[in-house]
N, C-alpha and C positions, 0 to 999 in steps of 0.2 A: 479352302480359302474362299472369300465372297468376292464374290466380282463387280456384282450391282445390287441397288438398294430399289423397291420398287416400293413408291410410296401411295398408301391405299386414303385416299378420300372419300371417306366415310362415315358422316354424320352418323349421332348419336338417332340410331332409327326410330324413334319417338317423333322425331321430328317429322315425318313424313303424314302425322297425324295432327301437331300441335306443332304448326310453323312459329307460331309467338316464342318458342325456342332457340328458334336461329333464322328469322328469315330470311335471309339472304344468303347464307350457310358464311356468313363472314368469321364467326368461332372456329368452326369447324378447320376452313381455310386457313387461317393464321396455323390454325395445329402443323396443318401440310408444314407450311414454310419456314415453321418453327424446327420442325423434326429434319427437311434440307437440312437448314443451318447446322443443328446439333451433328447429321451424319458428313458435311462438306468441313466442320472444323477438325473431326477427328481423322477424316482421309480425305484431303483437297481432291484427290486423283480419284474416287470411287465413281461408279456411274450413277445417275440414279435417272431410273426410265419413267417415264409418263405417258401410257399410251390406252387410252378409253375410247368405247363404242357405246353410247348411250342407248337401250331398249324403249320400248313404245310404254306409255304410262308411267306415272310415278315419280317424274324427272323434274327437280327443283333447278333452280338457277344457281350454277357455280362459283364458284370463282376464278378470276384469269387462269388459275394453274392448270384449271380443268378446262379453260377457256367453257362456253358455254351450251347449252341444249332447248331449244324449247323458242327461244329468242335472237337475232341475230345478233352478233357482236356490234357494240357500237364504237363510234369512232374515236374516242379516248382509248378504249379496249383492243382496238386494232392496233393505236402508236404504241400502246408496252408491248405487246403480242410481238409487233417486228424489232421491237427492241431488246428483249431477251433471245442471248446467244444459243442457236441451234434447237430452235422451238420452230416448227411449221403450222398453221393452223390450216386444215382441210374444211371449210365450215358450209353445212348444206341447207338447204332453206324451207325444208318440213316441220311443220309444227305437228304433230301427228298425233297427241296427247291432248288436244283440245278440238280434234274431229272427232263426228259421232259415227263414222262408217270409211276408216282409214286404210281397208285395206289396202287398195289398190295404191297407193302412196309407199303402205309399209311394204308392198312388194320393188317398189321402184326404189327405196331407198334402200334395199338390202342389195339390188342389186347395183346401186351406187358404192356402197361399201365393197363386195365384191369387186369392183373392178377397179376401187384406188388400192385395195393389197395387191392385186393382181401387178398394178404401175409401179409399188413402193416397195411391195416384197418385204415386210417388216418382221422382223425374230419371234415376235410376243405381238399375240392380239388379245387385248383385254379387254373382255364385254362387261360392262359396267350392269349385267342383273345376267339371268339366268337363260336367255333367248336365245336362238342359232347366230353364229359368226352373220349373217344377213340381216344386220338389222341399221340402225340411222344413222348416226354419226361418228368419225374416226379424227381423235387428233395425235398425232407423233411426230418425232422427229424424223424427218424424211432424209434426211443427207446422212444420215447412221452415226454424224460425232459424236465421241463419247462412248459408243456401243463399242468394246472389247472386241477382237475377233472370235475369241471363243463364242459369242454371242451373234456376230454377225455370220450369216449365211449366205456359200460360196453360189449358190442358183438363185437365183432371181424367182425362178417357177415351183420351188418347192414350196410345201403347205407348212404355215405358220404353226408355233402351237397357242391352242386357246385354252388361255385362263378365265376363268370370272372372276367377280368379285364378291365369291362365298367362298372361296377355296378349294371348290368341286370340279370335275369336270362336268362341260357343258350338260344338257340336257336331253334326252333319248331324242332322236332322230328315228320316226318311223317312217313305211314307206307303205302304202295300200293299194292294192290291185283290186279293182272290182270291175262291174260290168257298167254300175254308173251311179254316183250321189249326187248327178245335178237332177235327173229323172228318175220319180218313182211311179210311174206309169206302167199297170203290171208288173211292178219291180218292188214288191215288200223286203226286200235285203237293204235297198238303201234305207229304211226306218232307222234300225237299230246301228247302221254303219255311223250314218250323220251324226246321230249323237255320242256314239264311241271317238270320235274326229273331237267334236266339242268338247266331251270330258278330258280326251288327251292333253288338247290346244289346251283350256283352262287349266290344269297343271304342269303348264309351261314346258312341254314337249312339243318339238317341231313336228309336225304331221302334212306328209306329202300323198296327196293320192291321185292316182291314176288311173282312167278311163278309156277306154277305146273309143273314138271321134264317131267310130259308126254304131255303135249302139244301140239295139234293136229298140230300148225304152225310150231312149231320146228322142230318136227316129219318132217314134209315134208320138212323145211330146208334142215333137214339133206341130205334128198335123190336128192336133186340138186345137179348136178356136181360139183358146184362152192359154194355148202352150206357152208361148214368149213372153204373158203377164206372169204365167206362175213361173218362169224361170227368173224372171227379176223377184217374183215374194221368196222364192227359196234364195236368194243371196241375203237378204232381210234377215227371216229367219236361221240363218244356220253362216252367218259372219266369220265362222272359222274352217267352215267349208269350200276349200277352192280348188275343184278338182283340175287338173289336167289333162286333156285331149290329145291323148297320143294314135297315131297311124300306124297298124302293126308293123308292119314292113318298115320304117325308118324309126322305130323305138329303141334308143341306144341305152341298152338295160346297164354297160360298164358306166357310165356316165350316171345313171339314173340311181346304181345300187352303191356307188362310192360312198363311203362315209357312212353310211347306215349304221343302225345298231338293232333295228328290230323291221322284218320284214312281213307283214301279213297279205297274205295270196287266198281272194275268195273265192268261189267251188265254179262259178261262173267266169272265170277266167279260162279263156284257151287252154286244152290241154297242151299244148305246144309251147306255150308263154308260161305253164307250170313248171314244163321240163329244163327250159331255157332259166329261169331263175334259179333252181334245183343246181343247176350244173356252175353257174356264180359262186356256190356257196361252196359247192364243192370242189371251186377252183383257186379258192383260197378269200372267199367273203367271210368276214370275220362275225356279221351279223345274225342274230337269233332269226329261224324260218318256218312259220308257223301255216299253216293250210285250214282255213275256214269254212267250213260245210252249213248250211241251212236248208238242204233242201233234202227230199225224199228220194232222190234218186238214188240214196245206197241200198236201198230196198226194193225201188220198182224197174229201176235198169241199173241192178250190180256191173254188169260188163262192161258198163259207160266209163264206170267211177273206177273200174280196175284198170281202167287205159291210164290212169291219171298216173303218173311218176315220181310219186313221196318220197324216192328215196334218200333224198339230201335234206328232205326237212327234217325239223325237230319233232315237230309231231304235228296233231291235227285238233284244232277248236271243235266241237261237234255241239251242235246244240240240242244236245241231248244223251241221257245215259244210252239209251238202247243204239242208238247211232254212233256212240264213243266207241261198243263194246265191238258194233258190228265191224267197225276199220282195225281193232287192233284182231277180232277173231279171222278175219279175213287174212289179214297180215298186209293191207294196205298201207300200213302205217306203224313204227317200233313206240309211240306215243301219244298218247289223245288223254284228252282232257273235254270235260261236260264244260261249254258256257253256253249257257242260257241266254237269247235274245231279251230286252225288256226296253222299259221306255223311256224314250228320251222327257224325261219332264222341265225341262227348259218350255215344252212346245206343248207337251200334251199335262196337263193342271183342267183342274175345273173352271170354269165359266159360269158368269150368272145364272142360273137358271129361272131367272122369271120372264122368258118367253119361251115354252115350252109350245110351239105350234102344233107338235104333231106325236101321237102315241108312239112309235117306233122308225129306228132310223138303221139299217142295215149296209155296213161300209164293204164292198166285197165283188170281186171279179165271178161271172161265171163260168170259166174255163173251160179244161176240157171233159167235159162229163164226168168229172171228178165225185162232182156231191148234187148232180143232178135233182136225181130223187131222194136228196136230204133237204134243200131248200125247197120241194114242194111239200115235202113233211112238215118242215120247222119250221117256215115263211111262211109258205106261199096259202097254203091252207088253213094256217090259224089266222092271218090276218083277214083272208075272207071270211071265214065262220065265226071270228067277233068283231065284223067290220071295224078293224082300228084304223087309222090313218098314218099310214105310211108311206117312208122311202127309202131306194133303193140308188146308194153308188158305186159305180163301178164301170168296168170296162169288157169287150167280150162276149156282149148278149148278144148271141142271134137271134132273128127274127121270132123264134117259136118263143124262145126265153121273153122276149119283150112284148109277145101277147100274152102270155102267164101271168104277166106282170099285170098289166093291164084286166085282165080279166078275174083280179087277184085285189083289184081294187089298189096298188102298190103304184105311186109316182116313181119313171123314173130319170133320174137325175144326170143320167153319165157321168163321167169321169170326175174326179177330186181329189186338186191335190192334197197329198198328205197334211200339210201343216195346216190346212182347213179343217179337217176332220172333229179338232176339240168343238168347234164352235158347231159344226153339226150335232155332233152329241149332245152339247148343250140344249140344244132345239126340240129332243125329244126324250119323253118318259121314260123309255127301257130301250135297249140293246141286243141283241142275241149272234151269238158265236156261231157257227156252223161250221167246222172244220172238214178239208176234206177226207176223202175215205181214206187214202194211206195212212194219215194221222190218227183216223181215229178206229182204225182197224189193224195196222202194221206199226206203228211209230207212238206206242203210249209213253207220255209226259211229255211231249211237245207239244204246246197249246198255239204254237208259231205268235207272229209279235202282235195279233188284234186285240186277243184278250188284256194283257198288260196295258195296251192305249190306253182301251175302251176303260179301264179299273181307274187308271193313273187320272182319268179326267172326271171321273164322282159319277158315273154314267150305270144303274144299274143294269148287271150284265144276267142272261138265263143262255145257256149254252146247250147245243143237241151235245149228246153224250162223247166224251174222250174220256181217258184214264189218266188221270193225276198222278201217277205211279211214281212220280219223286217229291208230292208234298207241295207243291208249289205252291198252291192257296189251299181254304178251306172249302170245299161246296157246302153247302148251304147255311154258308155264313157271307163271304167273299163274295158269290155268286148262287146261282139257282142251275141244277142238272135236270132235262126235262129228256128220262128215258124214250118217249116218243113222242107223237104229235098230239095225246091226247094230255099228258103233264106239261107241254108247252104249252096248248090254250091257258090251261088251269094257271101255271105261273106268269104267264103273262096280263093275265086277267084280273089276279090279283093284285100286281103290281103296279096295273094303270090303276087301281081302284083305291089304291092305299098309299098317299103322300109320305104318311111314317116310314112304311114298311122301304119303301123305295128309299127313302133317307138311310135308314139303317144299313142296307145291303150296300150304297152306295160308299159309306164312311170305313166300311168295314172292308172294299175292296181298296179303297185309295191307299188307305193306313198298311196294309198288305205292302203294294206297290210302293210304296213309301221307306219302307223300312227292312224292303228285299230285295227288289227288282225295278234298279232303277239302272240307268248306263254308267252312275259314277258305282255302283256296287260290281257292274261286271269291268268295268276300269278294272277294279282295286285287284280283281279276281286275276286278272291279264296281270298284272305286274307282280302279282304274287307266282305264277307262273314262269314268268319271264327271272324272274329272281331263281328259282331252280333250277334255270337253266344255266347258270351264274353269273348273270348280271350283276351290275353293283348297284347297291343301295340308293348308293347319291344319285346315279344317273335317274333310278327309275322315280324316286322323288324327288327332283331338283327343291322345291318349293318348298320342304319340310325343313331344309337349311337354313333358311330364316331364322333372324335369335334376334328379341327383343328386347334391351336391356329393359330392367325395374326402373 
């Protein structure tokens, strides 16, 4: 038996391109009122509900039924509004579609929304596109007339159910544990992270990620000259990035993991806060739990990585075969899958090159005596034996390192942040990799995330030696391999010496990066993944539901 009739307003979706169709959706509307009418003559007594939340972008001007988004109601629009029986208009004052940097609005407005369900307690919440229940605007009938009891709910505090207006459920809800994406300060993990957030968010999943407030990257952000400038460029660049600052000790993970649908925890996260999520899931969290690895410590301190406590996730992200095989042959883990880090190209594209100031530019921490005596091989000595002109950025150089430099004829630059880096490439000739030793002695086909930048931004790249053992690009088409310090001078020499040659390597690594190894390719890779774990289709594409009539 039907109980209510739920009428969908819904303009012929053309029109969101070619308003001269309906500007004012006034067709569209009549359709509403027309279809009332037809279902109020055949059953006076049926309910028919009307309850929308308008999403950020997109949002044309309604009509009264929908009462309105975007613009305030005016005051002709407010006397029908109070003069149709058992209609409440909830009406907020964000225009948030015609700002060029709305977050912090569309965070306040969601949690405006949250807090009138929380006062109204309504049956059905309908989100007018495909966004989380926190998004702008809610109108219903607030005093329940009309709503059936079968329809009305006996708590006030229980959770609504949410429809959209595709006929799916909502949209995946993930949740990200890392050590930090507002700071990438000795932190190459936030690279590929940031733009995994971005590719998410642009395919209309909610993405929550969480950071520890003390955070050793941050921390040292902070104490750079220039930290608290590049923390406002990283809200610029990376707009759907907006981590959260939690305190370990007062992180309320039941609050934090509710409602989820996909949980990623990466390898830098507390072992203690691994185990503590692990035990969520296996206390009846209904969400996928996946374990994110990037770094070499399954090789150079196993014992670390055997502390860690997989046993409630699903499996483990590894970015890499040899590191996939190492956690299932250990038995850290009953599943793992290879994702390869790569480049966010939102941020990292080519740049003009016609100010090339300087022959080489090398982006790179000197660490812990990791590749020591690889950058005096592959730097530091062929920049002095073909006196090129170069620089060095980074972080970490002790004293002896920054006489090397110097005596190496090598400027050096300190720190920079990430999302600068394209325009330093821009700046100079060629580039060169120098991975360190675990990499390129223990861990073959991980090239970690410099190379893909450096490719992703037209930057001719010559690399000290790794093993490409799963195909990732071509050498010496992609890139240039310079088994030692005496094939680095020679490629490097050639390559200031030959604008062609430098073009062609250039085109040939971008188009690579381009058409393998980009963040929406290891996207697609994560949701095909998360699909075998039996997700649903619609969740993990909200956005593919879209239907455009002819």
């Amino acid at each position: 038996m039907i109980e209510a009739v739920t009428l969908w307003n819904e303009p012929n979706n053309k029109s969101h391109w070619d308003l001269e169709l309906d500007k004012d959706w006034r067709i569209s509307s009549r359709r509403v009122r027309l279809a009332g009418a037809a279902v109020r003559a055949e059953h006076p007594t049926l309910p028919r509900v009307l309850m929308t939340a308008g999403t950020v972008g997109g949002v044309w001007s309604y009509a009264l039924e929908l009462a309105t988004m975007g613009a305030p109601l005016s005051s002709s629009q407010w006397q029908e509004a109070r003069a149709l029986p058992g209609l409440t208009v909830h009406e907020s004052h964000w225009r948030l579609e015609w700002m060029e940097a709305p977050w912090d609005d569309v965070r306040a407005a969601g949690e405006w929304l949250l807090e009138l369900e929380a006062r109204l307690s309504p049956d059905v919440v309908h989100l007018n596109g495909a966004g989380p229940p926190a998004r702008a605007h809610l109108h219903l009938r607030a005093d329940g007339g009309g709503v059936p009891p079968t329809l009305r709910g006996p708590a006030p505090a229980r959770t609504p159910s949410v429809l959209t207006n595709r006929g799916v459920p909502p949209p995946m809800r993930v949740i990200l544990f890392c050590h930090s994406l507002l700071s990438d300060w000795n932190h190459g993990n936030a690279h590929f992270l940031r733009g995994v957030v971005t590719e998410l968010s642009s395919r209309g999943h909610s993405v929550r990620v969480l950071e520890p407030a003390d955070a050793w990257s941050f921390q040292s952000l902070l104490e750079e000259p220039l930290g608290l400038a590049a923390l406002n460029e990283v809200r610029v660049h990376y707009p759907h990035v907006r981590p959260e600052r939690y305190v370990p000790q007062a992180l309320d993970l039941e609050a934090v993991l509710d409602g989820a649908d996909l949980v990623l925890v990466h390898a830098w996260t507390p072992p203690d806060l691994v185990r503590r999520i692990g035990e969520h899931r296996r206390d009846g969290g209904r969400f996928r739990l996946l374990f994110h690895d990037t770094h070499h410590r399954g090789v150079t301190t196993p014992d670390g990585m055997a502390g860690y406590d997989l046993s409630q996730y699903d499996g483990v992200l590894a970015f890499g075969d040899v590191l996939r095989d190492l956690y299932l042959e250990k038995g850290w883990t009953r599943h793992a899958w290879t994702w390869h880090e790569a480049a966010d190209v939102r941020v990292f594209h080519p740049h003009p090159r016609n100010r090339e100031v300087r022959d080489l530019v090398w982006v790179g921490n000197w660490g812990d005596d990791e590749r020591t005596k690889e950058l005096e091989e592959f730097l530091l000595e062929p920049v002095r034996t073909l006196d090129l002109t170069a620089r060095v950025h980074g972080v970490r150089y002790p004293a002896p390192a920054l006489r090397a430099l110097f005596d190496a004829g090598i400027e050096y630059a300190g720190w920079l942040p990430n999302h600068r880096v394209p325009l330093a490439f821009s700046q100079a000739r060629v580039t060169v990799h120098i991975p360190r030793r675990p990499y390129a002695t223990r861990l073959p086909g991980i090239p970690t995330i410099r190379p893909f930048e450096a490719l992703a931004c037209g930057i001719p790249l010559v690399s000290a030696p790794w093993e490409d053992s799963e195909g990732l690009f071509t050498a010496g088409r992609d890139y240039l391999v310079a088994r030692d310090g005496t094939e680095m001078r020679r490629h490097l020499s050639a390559l200031i010496a030959d604008r062609e040659m430098r073009h062609a390597f250039a085109e040939a690594g971008l188009r690579t990066v381009l058409s393998r190894h980009t963040c929406a390719h290891r996207v697609e890779a994560l949701l095909g993944i998360c699909q075998s774990l039996g997700m649903s289709s619609d969740v993990l594409h909200p956005l593919s539901s879209e239907r455009v009539p002819a």
